[in-house]
C-alpha positions as CSV (number, residue, x, y, z in Angstrom):
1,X,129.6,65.6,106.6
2,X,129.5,69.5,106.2
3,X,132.2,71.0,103.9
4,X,134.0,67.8,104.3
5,X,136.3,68.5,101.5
6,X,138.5,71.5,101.3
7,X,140.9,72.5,98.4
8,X,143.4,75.2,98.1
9,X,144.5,77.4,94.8
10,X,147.0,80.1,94.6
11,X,145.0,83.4,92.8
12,X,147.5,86.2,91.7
13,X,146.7,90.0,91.7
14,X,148.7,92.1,89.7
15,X,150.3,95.4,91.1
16,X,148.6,97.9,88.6
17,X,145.6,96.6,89.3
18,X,145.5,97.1,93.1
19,X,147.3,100.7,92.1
20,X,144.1,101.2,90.4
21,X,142.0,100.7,93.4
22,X,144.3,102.8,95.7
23,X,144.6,105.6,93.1
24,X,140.2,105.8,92.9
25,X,140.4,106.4,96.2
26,X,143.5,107.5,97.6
27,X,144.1,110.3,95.0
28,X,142.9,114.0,96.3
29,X,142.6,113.3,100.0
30,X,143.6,115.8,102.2
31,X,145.1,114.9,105.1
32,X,143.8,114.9,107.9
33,X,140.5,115.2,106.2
34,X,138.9,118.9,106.5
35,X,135.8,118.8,109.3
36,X,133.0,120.6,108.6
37,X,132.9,123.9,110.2
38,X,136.8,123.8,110.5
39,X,138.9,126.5,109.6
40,X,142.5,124.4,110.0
41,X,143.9,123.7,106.8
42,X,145.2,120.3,105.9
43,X,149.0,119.3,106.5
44,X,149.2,117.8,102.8
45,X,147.3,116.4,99.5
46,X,147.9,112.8,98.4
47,X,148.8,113.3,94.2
48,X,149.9,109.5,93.8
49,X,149.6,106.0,94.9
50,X,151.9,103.1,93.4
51,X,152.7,99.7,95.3
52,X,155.5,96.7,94.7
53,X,156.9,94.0,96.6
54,X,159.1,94.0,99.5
55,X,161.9,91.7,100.9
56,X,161.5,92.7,104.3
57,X,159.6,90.3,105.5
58,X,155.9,88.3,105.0
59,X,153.1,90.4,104.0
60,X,155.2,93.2,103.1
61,X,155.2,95.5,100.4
62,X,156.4,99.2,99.6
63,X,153.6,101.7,99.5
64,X,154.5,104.8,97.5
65,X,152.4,108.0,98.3
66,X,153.1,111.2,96.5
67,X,151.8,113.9,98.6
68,X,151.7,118.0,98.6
69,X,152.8,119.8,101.1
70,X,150.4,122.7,102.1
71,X,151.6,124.1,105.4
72,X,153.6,126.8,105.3
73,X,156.8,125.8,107.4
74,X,157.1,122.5,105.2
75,X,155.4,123.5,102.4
76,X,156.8,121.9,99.1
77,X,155.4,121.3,95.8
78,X,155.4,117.5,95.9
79,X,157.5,114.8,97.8
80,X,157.5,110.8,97.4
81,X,157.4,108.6,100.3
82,X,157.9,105.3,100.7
83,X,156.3,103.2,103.3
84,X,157.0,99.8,104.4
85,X,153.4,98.3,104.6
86,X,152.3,95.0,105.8
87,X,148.7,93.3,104.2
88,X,146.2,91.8,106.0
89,X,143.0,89.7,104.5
90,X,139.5,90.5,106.3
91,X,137.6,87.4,104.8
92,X,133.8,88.8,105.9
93,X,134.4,92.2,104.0
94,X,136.7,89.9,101.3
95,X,138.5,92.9,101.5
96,X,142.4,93.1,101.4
97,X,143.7,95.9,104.1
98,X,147.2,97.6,105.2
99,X,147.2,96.4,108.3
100,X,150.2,99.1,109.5
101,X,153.1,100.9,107.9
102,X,155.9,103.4,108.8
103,X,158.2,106.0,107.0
104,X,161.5,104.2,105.0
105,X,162.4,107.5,102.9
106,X,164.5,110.5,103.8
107,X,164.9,113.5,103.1
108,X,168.1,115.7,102.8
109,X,166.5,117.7,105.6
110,X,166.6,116.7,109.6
111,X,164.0,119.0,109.8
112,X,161.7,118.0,107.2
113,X,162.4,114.4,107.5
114,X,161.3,115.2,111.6
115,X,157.8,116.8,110.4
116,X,157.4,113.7,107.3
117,X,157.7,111.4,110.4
118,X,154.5,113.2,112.2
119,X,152.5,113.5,109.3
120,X,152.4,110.0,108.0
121,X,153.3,108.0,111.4
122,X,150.7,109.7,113.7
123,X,148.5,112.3,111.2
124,X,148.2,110.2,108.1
125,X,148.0,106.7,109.5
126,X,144.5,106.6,110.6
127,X,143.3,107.9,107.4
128,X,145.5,106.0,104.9
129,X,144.6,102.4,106.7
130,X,141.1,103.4,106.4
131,X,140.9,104.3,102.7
132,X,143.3,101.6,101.7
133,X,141.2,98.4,101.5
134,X,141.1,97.1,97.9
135,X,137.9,94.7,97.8
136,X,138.1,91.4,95.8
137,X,134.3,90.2,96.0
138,X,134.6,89.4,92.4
139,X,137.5,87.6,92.1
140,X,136.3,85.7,95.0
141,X,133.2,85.4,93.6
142,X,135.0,83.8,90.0
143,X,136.8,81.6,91.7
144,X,133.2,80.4,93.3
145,X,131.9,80.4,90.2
146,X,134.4,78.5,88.1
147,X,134.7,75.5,90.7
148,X,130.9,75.6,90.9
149,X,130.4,75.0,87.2
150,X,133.4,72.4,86.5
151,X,131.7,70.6,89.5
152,X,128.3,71.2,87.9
153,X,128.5,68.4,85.6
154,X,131.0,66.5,87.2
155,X,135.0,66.7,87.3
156,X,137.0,63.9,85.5
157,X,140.0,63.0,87.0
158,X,141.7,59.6,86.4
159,X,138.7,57.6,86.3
160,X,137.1,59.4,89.4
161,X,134.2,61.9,88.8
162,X,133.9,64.6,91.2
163,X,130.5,66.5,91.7
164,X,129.2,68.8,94.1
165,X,129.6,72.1,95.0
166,X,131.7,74.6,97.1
167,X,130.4,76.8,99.3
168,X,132.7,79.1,101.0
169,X,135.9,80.7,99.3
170,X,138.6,82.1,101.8
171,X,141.9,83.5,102.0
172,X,144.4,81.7,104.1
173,X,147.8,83.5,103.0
174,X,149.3,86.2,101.0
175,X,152.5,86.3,99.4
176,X,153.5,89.9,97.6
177,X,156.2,88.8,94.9
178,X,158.0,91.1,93.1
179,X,155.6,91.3,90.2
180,X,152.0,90.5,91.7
181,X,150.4,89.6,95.2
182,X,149.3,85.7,95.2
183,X,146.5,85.0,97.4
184,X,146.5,81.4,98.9
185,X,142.5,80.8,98.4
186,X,140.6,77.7,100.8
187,X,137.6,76.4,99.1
188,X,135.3,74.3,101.4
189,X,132.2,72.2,100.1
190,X,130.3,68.8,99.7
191,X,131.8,66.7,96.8
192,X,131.0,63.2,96.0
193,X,133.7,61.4,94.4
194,X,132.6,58.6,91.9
195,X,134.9,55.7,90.7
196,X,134.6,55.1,87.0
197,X,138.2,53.2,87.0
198,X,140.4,51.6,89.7
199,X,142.9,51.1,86.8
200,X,144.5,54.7,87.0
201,X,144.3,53.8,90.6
202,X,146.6,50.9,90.7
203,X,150.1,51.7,91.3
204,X,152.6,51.1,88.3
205,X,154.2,47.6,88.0
């Protein structure tokens, strides 16, 4: 039977380590992005990216962008924004994604709270989904690897030895805590399972 056995382990992902992804390639966009030929000048500059867990509901967590304002009527040197964004999993790419997000800070200003709201809901969005895909091909791939090669030469469990090997790693869930993300990881293969024992079988007397 084809990938008759499937078996799930929880993988966590800390937060700096995804910052580090979004920083390499969030850091120094312009938004929107300049077209060639194109006089317009960008609304803004992202200067930061940091990300944490959320309470606010699954696959939640609070993206922080720091950004620069360059157009004149709501130009300012730098201003933090916090987005509540929800994670998605795109198991062909192995990539982890923000699926959507929207605007949770304010500003003292009506006005400039008004034109943060444009920017990021409808100017930035686009862009910042695009960019913000973190790709976890090798930790998938470790995973892979590790089952593979305690499966190599046979896994010892209570007088039952399991060999085999898996052959597709995939993420069913993902949890953001308040610390680190934990991915709920699917491994599907063909294992044979060999009894050494039926004594560590039997139930206790």
């Amino acid at each position: 039977m084809e990938d008759a056995v499937r078996i799930y382990i929880p993988v966590s992902v800390s937060y700096p380590a995804l910052e580090e992804v979004l920083k390499s390639q969030l850091i120094g966009e312009h938004i929107p992005k300049p077209e060639a030929g194109s006089d317009t000048p960008p609304y803004a500059q992202i200067l930061d990216v940091g990300i944490r867990g959320a309470n606010e509901g699954p696959n939640k967590v609070i993206l922080r962008v720091k950004i620069r304002i360059l157009r004149t009527m709501l130009k300012r040197d730098s201003v933090d924004l916090y987005v509540l964004a929800t994670l998605g999993y795109d198991n062909a790419a192995q990539q982890l994604f923000v699926q959507q997000f929207h605007l949770t800070s304010r500003t003292n200003s009506g006005f400039f709270n008004t034109g943060l709201e444009v920017l990021v809901n409808k100017v930035a969005y686009s862009q910042i989904i695009k960019k913000a895909r973190v790709n976890l091909k090798q930790i998938i791939a470790s995973e892979l690897q590790k089952a593979n090669g305690m499966l190599a030469d046979g896994l010892d469990l209570k007088g039952i030895k399991l060999t085999g090997a898996v052959n597709e790693v995939r993420v069913q869930d993902i949890t953001p805590l308040p610390d680190k993300l934990i991915l709920s990881v699917e491994l599907t293969g063909n294992i044979e399972a060999n009894v050494l024992t039926l004594t560590n079988l039997l139930p206790a007397k």
